[in-house]
BAKE-92311 format. One line per 2 residues: for each residue z, x, y of N, C-alpha, C, O, CB. Coordinates in Angstrom, 1 decimal. Glycine has a CB too. Layout:
# residues N
Z:X:Y:Z:X:Y:Z:X:Y:Z:X:Y:Z:X:Y; ...
# end
This chain:
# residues 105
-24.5:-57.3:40.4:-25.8:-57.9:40.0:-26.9:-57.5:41.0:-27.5:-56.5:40.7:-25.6:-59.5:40.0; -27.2:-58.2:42.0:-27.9:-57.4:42.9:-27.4:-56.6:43.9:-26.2:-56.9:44.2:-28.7:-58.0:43.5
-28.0:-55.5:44.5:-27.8:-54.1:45.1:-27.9:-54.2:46.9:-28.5:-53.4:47.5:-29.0:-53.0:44.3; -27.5:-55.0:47.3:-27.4:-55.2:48.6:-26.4:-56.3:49.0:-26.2:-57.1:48.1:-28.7:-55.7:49.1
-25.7:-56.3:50.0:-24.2:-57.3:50.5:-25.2:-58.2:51.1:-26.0:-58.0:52.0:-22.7:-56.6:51.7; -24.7:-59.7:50.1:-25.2:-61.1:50.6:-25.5:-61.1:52.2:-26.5:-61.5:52.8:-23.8:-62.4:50.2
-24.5:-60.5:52.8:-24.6:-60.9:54.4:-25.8:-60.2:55.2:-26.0:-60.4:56.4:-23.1:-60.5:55.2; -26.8:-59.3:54.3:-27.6:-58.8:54.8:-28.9:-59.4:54.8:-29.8:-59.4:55.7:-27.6:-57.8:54.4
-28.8:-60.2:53.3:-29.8:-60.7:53.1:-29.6:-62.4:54.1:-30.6:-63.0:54.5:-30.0:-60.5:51.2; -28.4:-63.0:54.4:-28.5:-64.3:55.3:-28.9:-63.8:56.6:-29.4:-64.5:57.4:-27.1:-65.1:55.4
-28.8:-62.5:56.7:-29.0:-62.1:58.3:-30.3:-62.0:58.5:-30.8:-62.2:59.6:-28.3:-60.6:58.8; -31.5:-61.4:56.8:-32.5:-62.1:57.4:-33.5:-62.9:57.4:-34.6:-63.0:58.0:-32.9:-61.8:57.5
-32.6:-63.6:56.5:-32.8:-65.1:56.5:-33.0:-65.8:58.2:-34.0:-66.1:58.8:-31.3:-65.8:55.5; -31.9:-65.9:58.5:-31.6:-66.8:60.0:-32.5:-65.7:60.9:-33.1:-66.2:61.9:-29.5:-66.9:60.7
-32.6:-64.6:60.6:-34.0:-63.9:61.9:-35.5:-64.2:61.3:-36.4:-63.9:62.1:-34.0:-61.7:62.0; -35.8:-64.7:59.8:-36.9:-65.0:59.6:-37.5:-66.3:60.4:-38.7:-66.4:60.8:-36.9:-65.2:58.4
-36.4:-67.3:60.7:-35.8:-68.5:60.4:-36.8:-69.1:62.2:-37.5:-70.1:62.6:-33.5:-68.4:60.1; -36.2:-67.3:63.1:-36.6:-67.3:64.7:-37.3:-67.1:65.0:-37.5:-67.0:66.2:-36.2:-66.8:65.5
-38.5:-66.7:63.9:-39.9:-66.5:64.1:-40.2:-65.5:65.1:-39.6:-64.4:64.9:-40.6:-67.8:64.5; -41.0:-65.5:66.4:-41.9:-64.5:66.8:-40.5:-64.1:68.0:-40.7:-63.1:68.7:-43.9:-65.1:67.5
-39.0:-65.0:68.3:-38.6:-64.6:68.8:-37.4:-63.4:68.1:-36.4:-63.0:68.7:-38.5:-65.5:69.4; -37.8:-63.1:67.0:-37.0:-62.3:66.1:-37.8:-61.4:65.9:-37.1:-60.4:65.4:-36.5:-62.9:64.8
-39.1:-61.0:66.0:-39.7:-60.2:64.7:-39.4:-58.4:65.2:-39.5:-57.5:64.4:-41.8:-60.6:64.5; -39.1:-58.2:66.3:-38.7:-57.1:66.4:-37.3:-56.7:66.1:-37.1:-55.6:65.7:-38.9:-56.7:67.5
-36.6:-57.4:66.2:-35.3:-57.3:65.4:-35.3:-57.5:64.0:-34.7:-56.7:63.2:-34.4:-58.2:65.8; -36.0:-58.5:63.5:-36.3:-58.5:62.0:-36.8:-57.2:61.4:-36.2:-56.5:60.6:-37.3:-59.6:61.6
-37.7:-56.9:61.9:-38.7:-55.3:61.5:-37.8:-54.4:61.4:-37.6:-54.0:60.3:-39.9:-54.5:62.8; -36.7:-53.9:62.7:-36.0:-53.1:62.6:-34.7:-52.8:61.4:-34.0:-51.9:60.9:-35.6:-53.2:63.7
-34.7:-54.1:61.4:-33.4:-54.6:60.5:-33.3:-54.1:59.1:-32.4:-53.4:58.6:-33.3:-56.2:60.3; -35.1:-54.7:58.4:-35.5:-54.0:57.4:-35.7:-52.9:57.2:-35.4:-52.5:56.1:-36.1:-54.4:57.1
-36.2:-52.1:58.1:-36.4:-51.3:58.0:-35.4:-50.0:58.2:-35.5:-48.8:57.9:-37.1:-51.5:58.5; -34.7:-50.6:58.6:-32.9:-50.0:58.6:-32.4:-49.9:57.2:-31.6:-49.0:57.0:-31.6:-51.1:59.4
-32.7:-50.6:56.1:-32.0:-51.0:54.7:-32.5:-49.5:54.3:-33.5:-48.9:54.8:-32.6:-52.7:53.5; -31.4:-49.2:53.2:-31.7:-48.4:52.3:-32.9:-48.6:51.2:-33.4:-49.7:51.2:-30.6:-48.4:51.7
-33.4:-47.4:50.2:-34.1:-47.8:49.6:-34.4:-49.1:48.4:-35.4:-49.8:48.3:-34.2:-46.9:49.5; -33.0:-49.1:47.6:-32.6:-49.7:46.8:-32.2:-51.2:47.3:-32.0:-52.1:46.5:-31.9:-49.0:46.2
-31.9:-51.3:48.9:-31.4:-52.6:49.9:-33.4:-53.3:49.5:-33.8:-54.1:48.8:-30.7:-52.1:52.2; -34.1:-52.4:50.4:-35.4:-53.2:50.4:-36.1:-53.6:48.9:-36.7:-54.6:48.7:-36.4:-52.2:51.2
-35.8:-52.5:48.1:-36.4:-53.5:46.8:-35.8:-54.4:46.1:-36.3:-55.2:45.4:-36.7:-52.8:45.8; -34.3:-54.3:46.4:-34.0:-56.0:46.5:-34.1:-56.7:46.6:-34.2:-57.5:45.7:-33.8:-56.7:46.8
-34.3:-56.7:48.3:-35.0:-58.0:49.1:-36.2:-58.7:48.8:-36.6:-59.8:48.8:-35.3:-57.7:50.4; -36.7:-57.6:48.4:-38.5:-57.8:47.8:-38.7:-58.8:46.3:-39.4:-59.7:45.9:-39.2:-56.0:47.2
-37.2:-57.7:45.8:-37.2:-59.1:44.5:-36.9:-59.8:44.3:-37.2:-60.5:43.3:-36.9:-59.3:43.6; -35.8:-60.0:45.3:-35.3:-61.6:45.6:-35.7:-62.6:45.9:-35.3:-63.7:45.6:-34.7:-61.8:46.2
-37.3:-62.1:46.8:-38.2:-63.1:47.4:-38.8:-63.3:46.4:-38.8:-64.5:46.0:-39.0:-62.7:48.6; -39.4:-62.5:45.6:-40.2:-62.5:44.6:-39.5:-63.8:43.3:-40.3:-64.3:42.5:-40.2:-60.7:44.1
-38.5:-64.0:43.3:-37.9:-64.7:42.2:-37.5:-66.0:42.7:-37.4:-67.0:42.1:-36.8:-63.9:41.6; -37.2:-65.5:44.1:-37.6:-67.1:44.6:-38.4:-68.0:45.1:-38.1:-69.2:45.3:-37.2:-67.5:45.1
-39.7:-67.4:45.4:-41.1:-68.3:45.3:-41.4:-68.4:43.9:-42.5:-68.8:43.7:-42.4:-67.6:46.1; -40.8:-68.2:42.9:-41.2:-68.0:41.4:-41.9:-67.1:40.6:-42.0:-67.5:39.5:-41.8:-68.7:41.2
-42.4:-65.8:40.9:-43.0:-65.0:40.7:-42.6:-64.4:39.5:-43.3:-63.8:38.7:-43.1:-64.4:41.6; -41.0:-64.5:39.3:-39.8:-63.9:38.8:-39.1:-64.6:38.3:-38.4:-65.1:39.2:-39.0:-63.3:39.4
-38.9:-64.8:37.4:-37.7:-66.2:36.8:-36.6:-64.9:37.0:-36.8:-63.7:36.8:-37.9:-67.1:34.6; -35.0:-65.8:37.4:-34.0:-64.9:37.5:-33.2:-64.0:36.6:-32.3:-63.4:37.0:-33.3:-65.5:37.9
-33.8:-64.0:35.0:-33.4:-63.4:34.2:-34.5:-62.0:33.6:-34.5:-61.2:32.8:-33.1:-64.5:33.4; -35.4:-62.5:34.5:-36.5:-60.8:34.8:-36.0:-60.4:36.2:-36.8:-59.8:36.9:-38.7:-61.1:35.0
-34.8:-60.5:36.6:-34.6:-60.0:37.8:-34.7:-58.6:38.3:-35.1:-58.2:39.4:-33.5:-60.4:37.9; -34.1:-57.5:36.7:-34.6:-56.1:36.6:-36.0:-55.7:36.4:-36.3:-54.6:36.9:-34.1:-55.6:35.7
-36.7:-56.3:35.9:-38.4:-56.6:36.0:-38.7:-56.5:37.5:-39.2:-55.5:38.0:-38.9:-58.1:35.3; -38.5:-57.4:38.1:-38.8:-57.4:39.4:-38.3:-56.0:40.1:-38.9:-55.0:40.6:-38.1:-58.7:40.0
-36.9:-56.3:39.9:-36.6:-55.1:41.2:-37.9:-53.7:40.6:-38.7:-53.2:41.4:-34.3:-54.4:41.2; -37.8:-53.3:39.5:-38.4:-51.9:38.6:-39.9:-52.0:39.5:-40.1:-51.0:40.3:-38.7:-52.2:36.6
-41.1:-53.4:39.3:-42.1:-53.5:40.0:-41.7:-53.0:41.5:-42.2:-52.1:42.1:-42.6:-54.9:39.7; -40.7:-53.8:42.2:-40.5:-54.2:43.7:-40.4:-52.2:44.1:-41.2:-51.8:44.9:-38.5:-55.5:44.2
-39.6:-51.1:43.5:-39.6:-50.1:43.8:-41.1:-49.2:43.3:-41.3:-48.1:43.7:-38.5:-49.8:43.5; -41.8:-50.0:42.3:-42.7:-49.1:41.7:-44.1:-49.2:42.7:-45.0:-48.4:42.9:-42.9:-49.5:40.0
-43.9:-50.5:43.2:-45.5:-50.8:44.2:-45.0:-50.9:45.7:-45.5:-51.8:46.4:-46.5:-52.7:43.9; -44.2:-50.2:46.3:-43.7:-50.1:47.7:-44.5:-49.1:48.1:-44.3:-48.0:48.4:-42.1:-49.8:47.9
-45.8:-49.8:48.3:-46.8:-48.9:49.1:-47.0:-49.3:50.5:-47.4:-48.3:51.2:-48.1:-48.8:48.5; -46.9:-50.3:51.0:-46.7:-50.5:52.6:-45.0:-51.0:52.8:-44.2:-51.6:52.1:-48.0:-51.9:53.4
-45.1:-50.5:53.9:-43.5:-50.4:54.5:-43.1:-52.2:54.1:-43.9:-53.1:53.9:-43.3:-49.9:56.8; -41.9:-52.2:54.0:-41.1:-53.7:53.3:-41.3:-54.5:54.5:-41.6:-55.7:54.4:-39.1:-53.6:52.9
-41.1:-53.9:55.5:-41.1:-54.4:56.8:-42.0:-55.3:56.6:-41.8:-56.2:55.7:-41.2:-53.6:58.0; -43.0:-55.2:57.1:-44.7:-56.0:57.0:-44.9:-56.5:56.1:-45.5:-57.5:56.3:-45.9:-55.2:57.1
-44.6:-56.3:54.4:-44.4:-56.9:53.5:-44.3:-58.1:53.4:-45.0:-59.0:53.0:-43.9:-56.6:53.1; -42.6:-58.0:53.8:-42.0:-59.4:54.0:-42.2:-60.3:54.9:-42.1:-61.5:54.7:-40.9:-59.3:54.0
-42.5:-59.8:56.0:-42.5:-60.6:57.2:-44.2:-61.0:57.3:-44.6:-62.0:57.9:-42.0:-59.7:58.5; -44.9:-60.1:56.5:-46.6:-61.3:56.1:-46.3:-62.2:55.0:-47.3:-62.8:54.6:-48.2:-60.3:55.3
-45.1:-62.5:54.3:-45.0:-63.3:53.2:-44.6:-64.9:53.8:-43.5:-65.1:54.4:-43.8:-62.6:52.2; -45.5:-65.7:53.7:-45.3:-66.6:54.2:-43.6:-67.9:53.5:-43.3:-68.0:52.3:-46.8:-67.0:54.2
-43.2:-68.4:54.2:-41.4:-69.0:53.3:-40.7:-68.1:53.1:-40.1:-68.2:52.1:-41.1:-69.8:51.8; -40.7:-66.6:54.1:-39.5:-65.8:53.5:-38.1:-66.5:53.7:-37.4:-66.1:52.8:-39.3:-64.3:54.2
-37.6:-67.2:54.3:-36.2:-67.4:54.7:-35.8:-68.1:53.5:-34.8:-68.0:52.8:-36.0:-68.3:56.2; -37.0:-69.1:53.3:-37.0:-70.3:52.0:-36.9:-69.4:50.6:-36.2:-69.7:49.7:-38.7:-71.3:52.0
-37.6:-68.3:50.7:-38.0:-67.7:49.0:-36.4:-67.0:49.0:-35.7:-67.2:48.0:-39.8:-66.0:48.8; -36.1:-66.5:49.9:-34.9:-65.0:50.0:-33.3:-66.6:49.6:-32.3:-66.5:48.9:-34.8:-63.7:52.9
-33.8:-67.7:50.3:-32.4:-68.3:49.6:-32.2:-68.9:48.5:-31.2:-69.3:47.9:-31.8:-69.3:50.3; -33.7:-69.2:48.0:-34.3:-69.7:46.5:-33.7:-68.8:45.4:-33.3:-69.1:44.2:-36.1:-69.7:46.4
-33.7:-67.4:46.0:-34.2:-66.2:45.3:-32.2:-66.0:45.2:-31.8:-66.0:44.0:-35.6:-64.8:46.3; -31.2:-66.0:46.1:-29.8:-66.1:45.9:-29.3:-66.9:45.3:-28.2:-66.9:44.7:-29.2:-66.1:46.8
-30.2:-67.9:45.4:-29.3:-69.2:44.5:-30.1:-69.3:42.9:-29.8:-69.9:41.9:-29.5:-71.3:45.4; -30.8:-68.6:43.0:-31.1:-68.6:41.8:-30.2:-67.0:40.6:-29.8:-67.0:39.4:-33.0:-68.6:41.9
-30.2:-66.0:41.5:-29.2:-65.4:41.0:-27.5:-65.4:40.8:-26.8:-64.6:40.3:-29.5:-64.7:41.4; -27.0:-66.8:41.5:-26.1:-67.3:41.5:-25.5:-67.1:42.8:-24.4:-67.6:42.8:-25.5:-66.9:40.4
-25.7:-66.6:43.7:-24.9:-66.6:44.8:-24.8:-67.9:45.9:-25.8:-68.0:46.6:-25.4:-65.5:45.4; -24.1:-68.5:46.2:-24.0:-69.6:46.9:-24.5:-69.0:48.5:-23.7:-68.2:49.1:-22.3:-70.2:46.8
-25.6:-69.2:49.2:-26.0:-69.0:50.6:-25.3:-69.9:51.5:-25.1:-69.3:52.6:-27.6:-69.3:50.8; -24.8:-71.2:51.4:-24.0:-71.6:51.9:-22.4:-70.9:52.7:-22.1:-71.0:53.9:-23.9:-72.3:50.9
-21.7:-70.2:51.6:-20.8:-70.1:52.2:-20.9:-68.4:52.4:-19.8:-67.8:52.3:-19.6:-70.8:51.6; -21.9:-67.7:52.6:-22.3:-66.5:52.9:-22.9:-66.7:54.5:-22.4:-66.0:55.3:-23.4:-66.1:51.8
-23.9:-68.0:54.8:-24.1:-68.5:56.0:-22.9:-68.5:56.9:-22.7:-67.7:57.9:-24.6:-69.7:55.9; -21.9:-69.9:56.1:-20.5:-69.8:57.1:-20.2:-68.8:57.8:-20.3:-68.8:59.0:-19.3:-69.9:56.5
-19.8:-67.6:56.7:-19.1:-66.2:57.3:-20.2:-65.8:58.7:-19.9:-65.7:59.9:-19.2:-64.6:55.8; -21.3:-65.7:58.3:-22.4:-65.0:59.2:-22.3:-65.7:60.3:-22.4:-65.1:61.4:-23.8:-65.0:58.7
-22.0:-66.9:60.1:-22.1:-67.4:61.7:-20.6:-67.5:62.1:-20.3:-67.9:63.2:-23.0:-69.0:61.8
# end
């Protein structure tokens, strides 16, 4: 269903989560994902602030790769509730963040 392992997307969740003591690790992190990892993330956020109901989920990702004109990095991290949109955006595609958290920690 979506194209990135849950535990990447809780990992940046909990570094969104650490604010200005994360953001160089966060930056890197993203910026580490593959191409198809970051437009993911982008539509995940996107579907969970609402932008995206979860059944335009391929809508989203199609836009999320078609307008990737500044790096994801900065994207996401100027998007204000990423931690909030990115677990809105899993539980709305059905993935439990809960016990994806557990593992991570």
């Amino acid at each position: 269903m979506i194209d990135i392992d849950p535990q990447k997307v809780v990992h940046i969740i909990f570094q969104a989560r650490e604010g200005a003591m994360a953001e160089a690790e966060l930056e890197a992190f993203i910026e580490g994902l593959n191409e198809d990892e970051k437009a993911t993330v982008v539509a995940l956020a996107w579907v969970g602030r609402g932008a995206f109901e979860p059944e335009e989920y391929d809508e989203a990702l199609a836009t999320a790769r078609a307008e990737a004109t500044t790096p994801t990095a900065s994207y996401l991290m100027g998007m204000p509730h990423l931690a909030e949109n990115l677990e809105s955006g899993m539980e709305a595609m059905g993935i439990d963040v809960t016990d994806e958290e557990e593992d991570f920690l």
